[in-house]
Legacy VTK file of the C-alpha trace (Angstrom):
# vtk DataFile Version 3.0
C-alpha trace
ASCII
DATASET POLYDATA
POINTS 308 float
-51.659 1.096 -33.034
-49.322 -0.899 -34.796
-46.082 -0.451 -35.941
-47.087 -0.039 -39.570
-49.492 2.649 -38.448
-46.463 4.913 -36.977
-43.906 3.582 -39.744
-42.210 6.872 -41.198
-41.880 6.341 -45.199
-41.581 9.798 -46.350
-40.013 13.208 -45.316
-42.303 15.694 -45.156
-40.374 18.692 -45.130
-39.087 17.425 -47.865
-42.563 16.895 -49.594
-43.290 20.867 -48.748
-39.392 22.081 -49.953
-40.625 20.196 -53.601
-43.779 21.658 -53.469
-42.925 25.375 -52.364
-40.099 24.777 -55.226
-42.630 23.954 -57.683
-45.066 26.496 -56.754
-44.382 29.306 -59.243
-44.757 27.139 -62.484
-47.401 24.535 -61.374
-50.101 26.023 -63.831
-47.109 24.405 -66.714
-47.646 21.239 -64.998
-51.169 20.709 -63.172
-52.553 18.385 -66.712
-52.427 15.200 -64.289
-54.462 17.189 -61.595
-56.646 19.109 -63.677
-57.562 15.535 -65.153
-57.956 13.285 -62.156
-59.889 16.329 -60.484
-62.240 16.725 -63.125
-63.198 12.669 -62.886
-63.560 13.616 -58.942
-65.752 16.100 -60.122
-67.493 13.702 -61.884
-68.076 11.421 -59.319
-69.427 14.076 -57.029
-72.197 15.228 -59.776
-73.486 11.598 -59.501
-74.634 12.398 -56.076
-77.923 14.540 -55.558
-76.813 16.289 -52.409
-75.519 20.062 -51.635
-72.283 19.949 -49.632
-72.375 24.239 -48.753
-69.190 23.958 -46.751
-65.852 22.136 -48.893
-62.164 21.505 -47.660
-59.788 21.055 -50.637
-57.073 19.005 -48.605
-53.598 18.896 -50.374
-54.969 21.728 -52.872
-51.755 22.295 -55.030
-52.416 25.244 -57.327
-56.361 25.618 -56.603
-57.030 23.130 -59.845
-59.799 20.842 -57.721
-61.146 23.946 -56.189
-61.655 25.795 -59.682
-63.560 22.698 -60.662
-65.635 22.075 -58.178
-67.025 25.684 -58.054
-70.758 25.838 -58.763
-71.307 21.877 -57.924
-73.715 20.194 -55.775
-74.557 23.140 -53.959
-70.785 24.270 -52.984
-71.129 27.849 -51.191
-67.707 28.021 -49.616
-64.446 26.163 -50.346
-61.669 25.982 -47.852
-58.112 25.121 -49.726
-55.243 23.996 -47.553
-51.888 22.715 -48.558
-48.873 21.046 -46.615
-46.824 23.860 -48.786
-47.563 27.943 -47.874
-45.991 28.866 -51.090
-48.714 26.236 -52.815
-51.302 27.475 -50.566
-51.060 31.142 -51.904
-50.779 30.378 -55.175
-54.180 28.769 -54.981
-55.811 31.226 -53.096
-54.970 34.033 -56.087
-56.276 31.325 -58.394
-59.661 30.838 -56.881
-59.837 34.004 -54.830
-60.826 31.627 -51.162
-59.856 31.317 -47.945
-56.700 29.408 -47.989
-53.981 28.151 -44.953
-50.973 25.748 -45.009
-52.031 22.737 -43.145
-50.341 19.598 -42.678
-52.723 16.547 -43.607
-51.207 14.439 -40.819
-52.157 16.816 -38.221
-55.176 19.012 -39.472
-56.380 22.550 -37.531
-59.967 21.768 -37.745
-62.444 21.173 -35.328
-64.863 18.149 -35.551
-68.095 18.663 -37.433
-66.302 21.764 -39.742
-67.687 20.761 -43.199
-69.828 18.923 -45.296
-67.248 17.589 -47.725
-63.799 17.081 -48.098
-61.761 16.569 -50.952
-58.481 15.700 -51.651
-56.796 15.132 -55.135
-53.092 13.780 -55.855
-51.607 14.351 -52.155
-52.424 11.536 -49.786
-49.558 9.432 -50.960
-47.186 11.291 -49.626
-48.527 10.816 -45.746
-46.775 8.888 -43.667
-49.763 7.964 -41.158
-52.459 7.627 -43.432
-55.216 5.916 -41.014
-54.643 8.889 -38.594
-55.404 11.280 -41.422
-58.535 9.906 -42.366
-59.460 9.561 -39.086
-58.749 13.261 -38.624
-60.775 14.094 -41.988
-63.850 11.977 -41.056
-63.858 13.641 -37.573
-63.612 17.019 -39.635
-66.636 16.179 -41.353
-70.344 16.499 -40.139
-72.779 13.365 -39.771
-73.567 12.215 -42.857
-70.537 14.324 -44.922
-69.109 12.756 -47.629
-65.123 12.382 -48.096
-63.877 12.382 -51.858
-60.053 11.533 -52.448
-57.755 10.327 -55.571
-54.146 9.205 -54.681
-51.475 7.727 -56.770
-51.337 3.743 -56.553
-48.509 1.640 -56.038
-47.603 0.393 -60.018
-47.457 4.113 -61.016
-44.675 5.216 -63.069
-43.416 1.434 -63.055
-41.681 2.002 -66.318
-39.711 4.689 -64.805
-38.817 2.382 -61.589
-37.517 -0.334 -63.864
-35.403 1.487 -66.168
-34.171 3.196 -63.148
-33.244 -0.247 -61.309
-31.935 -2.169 -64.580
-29.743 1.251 -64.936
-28.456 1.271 -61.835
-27.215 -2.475 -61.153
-26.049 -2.078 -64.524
-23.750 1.255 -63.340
-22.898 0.634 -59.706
-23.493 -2.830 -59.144
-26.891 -2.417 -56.879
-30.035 -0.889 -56.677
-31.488 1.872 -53.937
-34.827 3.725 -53.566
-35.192 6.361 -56.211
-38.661 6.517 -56.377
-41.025 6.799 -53.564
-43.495 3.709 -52.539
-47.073 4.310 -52.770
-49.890 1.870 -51.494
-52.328 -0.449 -53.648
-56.169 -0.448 -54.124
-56.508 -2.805 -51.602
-54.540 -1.369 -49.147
-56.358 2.406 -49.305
-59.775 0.691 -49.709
-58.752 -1.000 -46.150
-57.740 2.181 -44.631
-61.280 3.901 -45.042
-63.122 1.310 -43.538
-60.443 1.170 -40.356
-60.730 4.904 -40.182
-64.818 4.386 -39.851
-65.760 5.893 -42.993
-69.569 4.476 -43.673
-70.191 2.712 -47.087
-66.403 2.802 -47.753
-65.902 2.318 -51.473
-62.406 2.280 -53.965
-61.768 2.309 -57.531
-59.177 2.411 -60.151
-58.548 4.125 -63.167
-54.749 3.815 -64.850
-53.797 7.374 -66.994
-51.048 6.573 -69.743
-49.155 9.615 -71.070
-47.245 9.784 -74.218
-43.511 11.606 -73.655
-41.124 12.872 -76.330
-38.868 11.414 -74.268
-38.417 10.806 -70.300
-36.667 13.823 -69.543
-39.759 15.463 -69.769
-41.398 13.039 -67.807
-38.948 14.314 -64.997
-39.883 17.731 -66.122
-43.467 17.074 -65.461
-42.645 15.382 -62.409
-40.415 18.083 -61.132
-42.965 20.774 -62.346
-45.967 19.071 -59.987
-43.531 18.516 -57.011
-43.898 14.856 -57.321
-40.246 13.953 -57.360
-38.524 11.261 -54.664
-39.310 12.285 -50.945
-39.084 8.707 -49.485
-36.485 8.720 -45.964
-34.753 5.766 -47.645
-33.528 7.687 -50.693
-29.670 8.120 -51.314
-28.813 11.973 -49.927
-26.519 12.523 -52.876
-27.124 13.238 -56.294
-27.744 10.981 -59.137
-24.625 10.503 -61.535
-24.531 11.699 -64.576
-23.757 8.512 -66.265
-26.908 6.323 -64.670
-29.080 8.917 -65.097
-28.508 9.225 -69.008
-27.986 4.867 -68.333
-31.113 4.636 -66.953
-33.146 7.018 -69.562
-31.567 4.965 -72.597
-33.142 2.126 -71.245
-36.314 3.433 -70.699
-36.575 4.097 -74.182
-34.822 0.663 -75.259
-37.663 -0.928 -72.856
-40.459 0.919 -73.918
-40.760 3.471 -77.010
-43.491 3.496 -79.164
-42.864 3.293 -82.963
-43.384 7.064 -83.465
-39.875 7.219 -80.540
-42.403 8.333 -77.958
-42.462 7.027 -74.638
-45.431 6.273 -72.103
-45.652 6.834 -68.418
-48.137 5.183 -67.154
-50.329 6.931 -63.755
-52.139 4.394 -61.343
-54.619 6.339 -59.634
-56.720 5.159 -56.713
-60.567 7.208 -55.867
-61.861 6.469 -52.549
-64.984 7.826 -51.001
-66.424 7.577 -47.628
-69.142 8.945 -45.319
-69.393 10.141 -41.811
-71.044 7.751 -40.011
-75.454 9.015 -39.407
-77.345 5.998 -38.281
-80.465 8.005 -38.872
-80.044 8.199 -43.031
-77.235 5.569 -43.644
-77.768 1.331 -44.413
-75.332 -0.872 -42.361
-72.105 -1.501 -44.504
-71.603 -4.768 -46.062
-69.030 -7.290 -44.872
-65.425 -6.636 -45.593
-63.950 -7.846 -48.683
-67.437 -8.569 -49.977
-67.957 -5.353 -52.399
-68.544 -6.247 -55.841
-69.368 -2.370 -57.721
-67.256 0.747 -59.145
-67.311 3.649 -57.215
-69.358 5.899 -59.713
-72.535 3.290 -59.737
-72.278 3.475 -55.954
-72.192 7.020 -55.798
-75.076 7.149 -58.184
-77.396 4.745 -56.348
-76.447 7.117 -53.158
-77.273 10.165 -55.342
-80.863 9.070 -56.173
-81.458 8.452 -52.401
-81.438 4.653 -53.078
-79.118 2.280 -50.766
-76.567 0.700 -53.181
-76.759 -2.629 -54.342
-76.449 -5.550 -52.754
-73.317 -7.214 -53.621
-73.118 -10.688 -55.233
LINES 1 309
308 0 1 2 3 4 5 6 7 8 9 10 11 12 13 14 15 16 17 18 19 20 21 22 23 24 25 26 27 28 29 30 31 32 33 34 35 36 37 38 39 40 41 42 43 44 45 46 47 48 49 50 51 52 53 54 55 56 57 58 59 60 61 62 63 64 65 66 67 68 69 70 71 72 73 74 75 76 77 78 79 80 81 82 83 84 85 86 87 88 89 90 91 92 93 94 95 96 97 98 99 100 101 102 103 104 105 106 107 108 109 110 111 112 113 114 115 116 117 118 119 120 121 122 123 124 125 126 127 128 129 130 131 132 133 134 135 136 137 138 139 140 141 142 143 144 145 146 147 148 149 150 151 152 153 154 155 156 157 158 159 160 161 162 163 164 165 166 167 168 169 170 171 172 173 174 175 176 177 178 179 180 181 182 183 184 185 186 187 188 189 190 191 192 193 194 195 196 197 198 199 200 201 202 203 204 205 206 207 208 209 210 211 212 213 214 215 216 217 218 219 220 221 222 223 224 225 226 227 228 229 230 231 232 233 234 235 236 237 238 239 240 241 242 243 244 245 246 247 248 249 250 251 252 253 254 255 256 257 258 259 260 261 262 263 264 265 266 267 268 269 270 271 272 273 274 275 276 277 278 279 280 281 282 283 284 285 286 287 288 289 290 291 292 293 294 295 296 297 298 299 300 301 302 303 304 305 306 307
């Protein structure tokens, strides 16, 4: 294992303190999840197979659960979340058998379900290859694993009015927002953690604000605020924050004074390796198609295309 493979980026009793914080008013913040779960949902109902037995990894307030229920054949749907406060508030959601669980070391034992899930959470693992290792071994042969993280140029207005802000106020810059990884980098991962038929895409969500403080409401509200080891222990001053939110809006209001935030957001999908049903993957680098026509070649019991 390498040293990037054990590299510690993020505190993750941090990431639960936001998200136990959080907990109690998620339902006035879960659009972003609600949204990017329902195109997960979409890309499962390309795929003509029943998956009886689901884990919702990283389940926040029970939004992915809620709309997966009735899919493909789902019978049972196990939620877990790195946050117990998170955890029961999806389990009174949904009304399923919920646990807190850490996603970097998971309490499962191999062969446990036919699908898992996971929507908006994996960026905020620190060893990412050892986590999908642990949710392909979690899987049965043939099991299919479903996941939507944030990229790496999310919120990239936010970062620069943030940096141009603070050199302009203290004279340097530091960490304020937390560093997430790019398409490449995740599609990489899957293949590493010997997913079969590995495949990533991209979609890129832009939100209209009033004005960025309620962008750090929203932010706030999902638990999605700075957890990174690197970050500055004390708080922001008063002056760069209200700095650093004049020039977001200087950089990039709309004519109607709103403001956009834009969301980079990363689907992978993976199988557990079956040599008796599954085609040979192709060679690395060499895939050519978007996740949902892959899926839906897969679906119709067809190998995917060749790519070109």
């Amino acid at each position: 294992m390498s040293d990037a493979d054990t590299m510690q980026v993020f505190d993750r009793q941090l990431v639960r303190r936001h998200r136990d914080r959080a907990a109690a008013t998620i339902a006035d913040h879960d659009f972003l999840l609600r949204e990017v779960g329902s195109r997960l949902a979409e890309r499962l109902e390309l795929i003509r197979r029943s998956f009886p037995r689901v884990l919702d990894l990283g389940c926040h307030g029970g939004e992915m659960a809620g709309l997966l229920q009735g899919l493909s054949g789902i019978q049972t749907i196990f939620q877990a979340d790195l946050s117990p406060r998170m955890a029961g508030v999806a389990g009174a959601a949904n009304g399923t058998a919920v646990l807190a669980a850490d996603e970097e070391l998971l309490p499962f034992a191999p062969g446990s379900f036919d699908m898992v899930v996971s929507n908006l959470s994996l960026h905020w693992v620190n060893d990412l290859p050892g986590s999908l290792i642990q949710a392909r071994q979690a899987l049965r042969p043939d099991g299919l694993f479903l996941a939507a993280m944030f990229g790496g140029d999310t919120l990239f207005e936010l970062r620069r009015a943030l940096m141009e802000a603070e050199s302009e106020v203290l004279g340097g810059v530091s960490p304020r927002i937390s560093p997430m990884a790019g398409l490449r980098d995740a599609a990489g991962l899957l293949q590493r953690a010997g997913f079969a038929l590995p495949v990533a895409d991209m979609d890129t969500l832009t939100v209209s604000y009033a004005n960025p403080f309620r962008l750090l409401s929203d932010l706030r509200g999902m638990g999605e605020t700075n957890a990174g080891l690197a970050r500055l222990r004390r708080p922001m001053p008063s002056a760069l924050l209200a700095r650093a939110m004049e020039r977001y809006v200087e950089l990039f209001a709309e004519e109607d004074g709103s403001v956009p935030a834009t969301f980079q957001v990363i689907f992978l999908a993976g199988w557990a390796p079956d040599a008796s049903v599954q085609q040979q993957p192709a060679k690395r680098g060499s895939a050519s198609h978007r996740l949902a026509e892959v899926l839906s070649e897969i679906g119709q019991g067809q190998p995917p295309a060749k790519p070109h």
